[in-house]
C-alpha positions in Angstrom: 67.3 173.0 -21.9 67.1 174.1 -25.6 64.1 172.7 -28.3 65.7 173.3 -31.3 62.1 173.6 -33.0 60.0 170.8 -35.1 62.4 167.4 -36.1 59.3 165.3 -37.5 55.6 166.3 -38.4 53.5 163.0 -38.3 50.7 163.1 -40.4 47.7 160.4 -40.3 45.9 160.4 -43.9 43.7 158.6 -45.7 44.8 159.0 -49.4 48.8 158.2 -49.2 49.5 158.7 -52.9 47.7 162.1 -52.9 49.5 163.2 -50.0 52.9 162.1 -51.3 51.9 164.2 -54.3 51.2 167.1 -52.8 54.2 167.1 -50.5 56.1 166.1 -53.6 54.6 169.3 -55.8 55.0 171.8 -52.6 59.1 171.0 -53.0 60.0 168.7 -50.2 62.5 165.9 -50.9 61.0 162.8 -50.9 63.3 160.6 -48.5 61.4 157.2 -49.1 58.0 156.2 -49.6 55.9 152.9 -49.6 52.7 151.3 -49.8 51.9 152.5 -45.5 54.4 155.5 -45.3 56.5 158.6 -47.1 58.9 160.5 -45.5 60.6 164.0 -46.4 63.6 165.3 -44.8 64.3 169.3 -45.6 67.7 170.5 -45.1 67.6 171.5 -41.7 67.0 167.6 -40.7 63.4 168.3 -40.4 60.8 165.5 -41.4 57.6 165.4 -42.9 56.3 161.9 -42.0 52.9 160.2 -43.6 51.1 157.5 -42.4 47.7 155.8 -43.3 45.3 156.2 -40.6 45.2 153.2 -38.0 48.6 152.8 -38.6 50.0 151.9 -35.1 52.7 154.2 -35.4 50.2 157.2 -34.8 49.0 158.3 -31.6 46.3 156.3 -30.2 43.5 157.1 -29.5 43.5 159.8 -32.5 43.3 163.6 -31.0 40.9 164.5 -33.8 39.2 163.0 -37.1 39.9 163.2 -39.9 43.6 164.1 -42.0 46.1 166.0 -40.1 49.1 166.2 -38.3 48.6 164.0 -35.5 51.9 164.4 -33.4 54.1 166.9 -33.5 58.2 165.9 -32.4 59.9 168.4 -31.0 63.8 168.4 -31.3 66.0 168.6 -28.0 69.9 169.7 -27.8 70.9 166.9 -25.5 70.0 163.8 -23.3 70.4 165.8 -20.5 68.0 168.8 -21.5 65.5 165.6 -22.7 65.9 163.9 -18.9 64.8 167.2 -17.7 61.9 167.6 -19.9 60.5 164.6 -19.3 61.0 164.6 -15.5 58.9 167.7 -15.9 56.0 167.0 -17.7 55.6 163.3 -15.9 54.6 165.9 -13.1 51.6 166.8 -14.8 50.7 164.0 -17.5 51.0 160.3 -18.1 54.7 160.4 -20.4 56.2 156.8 -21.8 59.8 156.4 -23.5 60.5 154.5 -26.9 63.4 152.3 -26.7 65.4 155.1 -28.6 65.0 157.6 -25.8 62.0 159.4 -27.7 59.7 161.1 -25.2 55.7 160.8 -25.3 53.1 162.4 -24.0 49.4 164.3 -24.7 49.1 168.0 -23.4 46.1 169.1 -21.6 44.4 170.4 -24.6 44.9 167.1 -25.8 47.9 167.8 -28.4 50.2 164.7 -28.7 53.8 165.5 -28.3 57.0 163.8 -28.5 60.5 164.8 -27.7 64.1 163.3 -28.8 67.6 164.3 -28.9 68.5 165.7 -32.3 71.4 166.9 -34.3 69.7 169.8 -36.2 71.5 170.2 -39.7 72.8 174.1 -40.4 71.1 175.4 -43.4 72.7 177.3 -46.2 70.7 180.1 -47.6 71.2 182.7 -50.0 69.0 186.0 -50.9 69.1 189.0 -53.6 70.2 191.8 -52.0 67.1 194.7 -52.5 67.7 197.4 -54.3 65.4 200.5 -53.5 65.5 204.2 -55.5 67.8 205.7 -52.9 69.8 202.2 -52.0 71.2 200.0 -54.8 73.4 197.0 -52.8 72.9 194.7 -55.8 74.6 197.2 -58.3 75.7 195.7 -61.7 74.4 192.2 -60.4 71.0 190.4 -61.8 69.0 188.7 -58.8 69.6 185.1 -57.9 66.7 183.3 -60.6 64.8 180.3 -59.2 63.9 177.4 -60.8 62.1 175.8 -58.0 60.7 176.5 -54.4 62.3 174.4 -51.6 61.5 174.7 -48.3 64.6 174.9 -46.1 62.9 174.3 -42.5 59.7 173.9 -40.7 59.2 177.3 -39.0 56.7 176.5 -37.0 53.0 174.7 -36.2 49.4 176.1 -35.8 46.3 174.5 -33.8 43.1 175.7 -32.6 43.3 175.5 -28.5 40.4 174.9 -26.6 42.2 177.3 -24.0 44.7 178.9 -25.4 46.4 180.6 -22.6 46.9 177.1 -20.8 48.2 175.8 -23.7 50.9 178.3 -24.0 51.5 178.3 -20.1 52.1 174.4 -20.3 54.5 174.8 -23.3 56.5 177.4 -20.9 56.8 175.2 -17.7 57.6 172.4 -19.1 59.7 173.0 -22.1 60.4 176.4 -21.7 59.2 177.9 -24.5 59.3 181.6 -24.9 56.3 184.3 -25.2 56.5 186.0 -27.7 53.1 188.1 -28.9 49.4 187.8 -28.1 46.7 188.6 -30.7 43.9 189.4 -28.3 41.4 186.9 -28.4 43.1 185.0 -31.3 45.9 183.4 -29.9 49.0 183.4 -28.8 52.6 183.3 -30.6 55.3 181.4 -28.6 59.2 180.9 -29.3 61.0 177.4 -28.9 64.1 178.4 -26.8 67.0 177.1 -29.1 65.0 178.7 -31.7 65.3 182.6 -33.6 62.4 182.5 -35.6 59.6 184.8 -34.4 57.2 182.1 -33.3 57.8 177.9 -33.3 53.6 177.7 -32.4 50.9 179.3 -32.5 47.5 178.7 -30.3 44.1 180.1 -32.3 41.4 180.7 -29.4 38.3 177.5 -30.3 36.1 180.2 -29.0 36.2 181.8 -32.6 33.4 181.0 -34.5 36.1 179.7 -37.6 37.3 177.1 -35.0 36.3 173.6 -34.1 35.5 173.1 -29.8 37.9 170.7 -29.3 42.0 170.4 -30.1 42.4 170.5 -33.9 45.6 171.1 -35.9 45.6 174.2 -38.4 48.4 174.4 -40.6 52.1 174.0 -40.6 55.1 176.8 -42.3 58.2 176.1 -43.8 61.0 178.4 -44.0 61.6 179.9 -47.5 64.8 182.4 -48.6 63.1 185.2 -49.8 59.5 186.6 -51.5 60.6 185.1 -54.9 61.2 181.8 -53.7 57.2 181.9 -52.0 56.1 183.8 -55.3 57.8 180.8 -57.3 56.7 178.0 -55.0 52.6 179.5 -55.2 52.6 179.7 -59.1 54.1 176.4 -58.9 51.0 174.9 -56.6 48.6 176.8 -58.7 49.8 175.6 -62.0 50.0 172.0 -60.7 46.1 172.2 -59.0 46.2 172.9 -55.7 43.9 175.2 -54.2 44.3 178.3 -52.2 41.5 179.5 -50.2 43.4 182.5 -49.1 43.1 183.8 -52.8 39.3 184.6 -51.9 40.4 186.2 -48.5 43.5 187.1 -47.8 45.0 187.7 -51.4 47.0 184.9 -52.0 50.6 186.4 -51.3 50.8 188.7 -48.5 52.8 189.4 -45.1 51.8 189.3 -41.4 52.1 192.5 -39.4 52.8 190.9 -36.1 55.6 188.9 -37.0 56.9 190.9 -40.8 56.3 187.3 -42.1 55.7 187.0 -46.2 53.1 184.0 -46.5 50.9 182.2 -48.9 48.8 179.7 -47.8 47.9 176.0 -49.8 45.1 173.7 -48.6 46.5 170.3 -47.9 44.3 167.2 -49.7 41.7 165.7 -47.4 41.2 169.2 -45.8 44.2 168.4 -43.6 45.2 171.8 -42.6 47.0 174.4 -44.7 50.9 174.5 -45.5 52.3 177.7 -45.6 55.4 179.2 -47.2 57.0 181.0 -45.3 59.8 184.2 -45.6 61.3 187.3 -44.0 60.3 186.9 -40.5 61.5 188.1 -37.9 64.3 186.9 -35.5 64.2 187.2 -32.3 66.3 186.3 -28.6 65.2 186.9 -25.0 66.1 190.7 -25.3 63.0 190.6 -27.2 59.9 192.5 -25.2 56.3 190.6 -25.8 54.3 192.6 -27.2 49.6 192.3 -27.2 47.5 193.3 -30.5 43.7 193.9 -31.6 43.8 191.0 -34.1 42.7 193.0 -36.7 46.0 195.4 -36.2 48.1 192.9 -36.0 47.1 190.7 -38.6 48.1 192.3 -42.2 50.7 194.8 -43.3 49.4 194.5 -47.1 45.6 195.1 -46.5 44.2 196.4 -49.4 42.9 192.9 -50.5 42.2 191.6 -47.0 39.2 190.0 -45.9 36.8 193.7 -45.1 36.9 192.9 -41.4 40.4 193.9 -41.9 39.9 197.3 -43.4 38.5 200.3 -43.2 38.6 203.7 -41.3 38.1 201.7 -38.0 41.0 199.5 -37.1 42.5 200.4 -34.3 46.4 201.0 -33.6 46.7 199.0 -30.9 49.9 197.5 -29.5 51.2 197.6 -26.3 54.5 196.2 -24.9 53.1 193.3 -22.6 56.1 191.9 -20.6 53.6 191.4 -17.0 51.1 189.7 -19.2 48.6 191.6 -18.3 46.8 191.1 -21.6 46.1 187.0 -20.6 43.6 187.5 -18.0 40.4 188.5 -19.7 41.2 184.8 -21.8 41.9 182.7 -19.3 39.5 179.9 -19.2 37.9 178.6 -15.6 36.3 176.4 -17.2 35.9 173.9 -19.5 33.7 174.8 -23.0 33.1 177.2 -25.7 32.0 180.2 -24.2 31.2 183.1 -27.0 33.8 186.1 -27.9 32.9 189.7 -27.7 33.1 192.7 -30.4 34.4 192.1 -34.0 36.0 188.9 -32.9 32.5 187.4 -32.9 32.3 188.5 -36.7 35.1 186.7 -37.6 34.4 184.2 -40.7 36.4 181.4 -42.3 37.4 183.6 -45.2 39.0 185.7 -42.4 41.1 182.5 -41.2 44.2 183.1 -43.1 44.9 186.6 -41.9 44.8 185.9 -38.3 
């Protein structure tokens, strides 16, 4: 089987116009729109999909209140890989078909999923070479100027997991998605197997004290060519009115030590979530070795202006390669609820959210 990563994000919201807008302003292509929907499509095939809430399109009942991304549509390779996936999970939860083939279900945590055949466009990208004192690739030649910020793909999703460790383990029998890092206590990063960027999701621990007790989504990233194209598309946000939260925490710009990711965060309308651009992350296949972090390690390469609980004389170097997974047990839930975290993960506070 190979999920080829996110084909549609379906969004339930209660302001349409504002979340056109925003969608609109953050660079996606607007594919249509009407008086109940909108629709993006970036270049990689990848949709964006709004609906008002109630809207019988969404999943019912609604996995959380409020504005968010209610169901996340995963993209398969072929009807054959999709057969198998859905044989699989039908083992474990309640799945129904569409009449097009596409695959329903709700996970455990109580994350609504769907799953369809799809023809995943190639992308065409271009980046500056970098020129550094002793290395000059981009000699006699100015860098490639931008005149607007447009995401290329969806890179990957983010929700708060009331067990995070079952979430990922579900994701990996069924669909067989990759491991791919654990921040200790945060959450855990996995890869989408047809897939090369570092992570496709991301599980954040609901034992935090930032995070809801129950399934919630958190934000969602979109694949960007390089630091000027994120540089161009936050100035862009700013200048038009959208706020950043991350400005107050995590510096605005910055770039994830786990994964090498550049990022800047941008709060959705409706407190929805966050959407993220996204650039220069890694890539990765199944040579790659999983690897477990203190969170506060593994959080920020540029930490001058990070939140305080990431500086100081007392973060830790801690990474170890973690291939037997030994790093999962001291998570794993065996039982239901919110049962407190230990140490500085207890300490942790919403202006800390972004650099997680």
């Amino acid at each position: 089987m190979s999920i080829l990563g996110v084909e549609s994000a379906i969004f339930g919201v209660a302001d349409l116009g504002e979340h056109t807008r925003f969608w609109t302003d953050f660079g996606l292509p607007l594919e249509q729109a009407s008086d109940e929907e909108a629709t993006f499509r970036l270049a990689s095939g990848s949709r964006i999909i709004l609906y008002r809430h109630r809207d019988p399109r969404l999943p019912s009942p609604d996995p959380f209140p409020g504005d968010g991304l209610k169901e996340t549509v995963w993209g398969v390779d072929g009807t054959d890989a999709l057969d198998r996936i859905a044989a699989s999970l039908a083992n474990e939860v309640a799945v129904r078909r569409d009449d097009d083939g596409t695959v329903h279900c709700t996970c455990p945590d109580g994350q609504p999923i769907a799953l369809r055949v799809w023809a995943k466009r190639p992308v065409v990208s271009e980046a500056s070479p970098v020129n550094t004192p002793g290395n000059y690739p981009r000699f006699n030649q100015h860098r490639i100027w931008r005149q607007r910020a447009i995401p290329k793909t969806i890179n990957h999703v983010v929700f708060f997991s009331p067990d995070y460790v079952s979430s990922f383990e579900f994701y990996e029998r069924h669909m067989g998605f990759r491991y791919v890092d654990h921040s200790k206590g945060t959450g855990i990063f996995a890869r989408a197997d047809g897939t090369f960027e570092h992570h496709a999701i991301f599980w954040v621990n609901c034992d935090l004290p930032i995070a809801p007790d129950h399934f919630k989504f958190m934000h969602i990233a979109f694949g960007m060519d390089d630091i000027d194209e994120v540089m161009l598309g936050a100035n862009i946000m700013e200048a038009k009115g959208w706020k950043n939260r991350s400005m107050n925490s995590s510096g605005g710009i910055s770039r994830h030590r786990i994964s090498s990711a550049i990022y800047y965060y941008c709060d959705m309308p409706g407190k929805a979530g966050e959407a993220e651009y996204h650039a220069d992350t890694d890539y990765l296949d199944d040579n790659w070795v999983p690897r477990a972090w203190d969170f506060r390690f593994g959080s920020l390469l540029w930490s001058n202006n990070a939140p305080p609980i990431f500086r100081g004389d007392d973060i830790p170097w801690d990474m170890a390669f973690d291939a037997d997974r030994a790093s999962f047990e001291a998570y794993r839930k065996t039982s239901p609820g919110k049962r407190p975290v230990e140490g500085k993960l207890a300490d942790i506070t919403e202006a800390d959210e972004h650099a997680l």
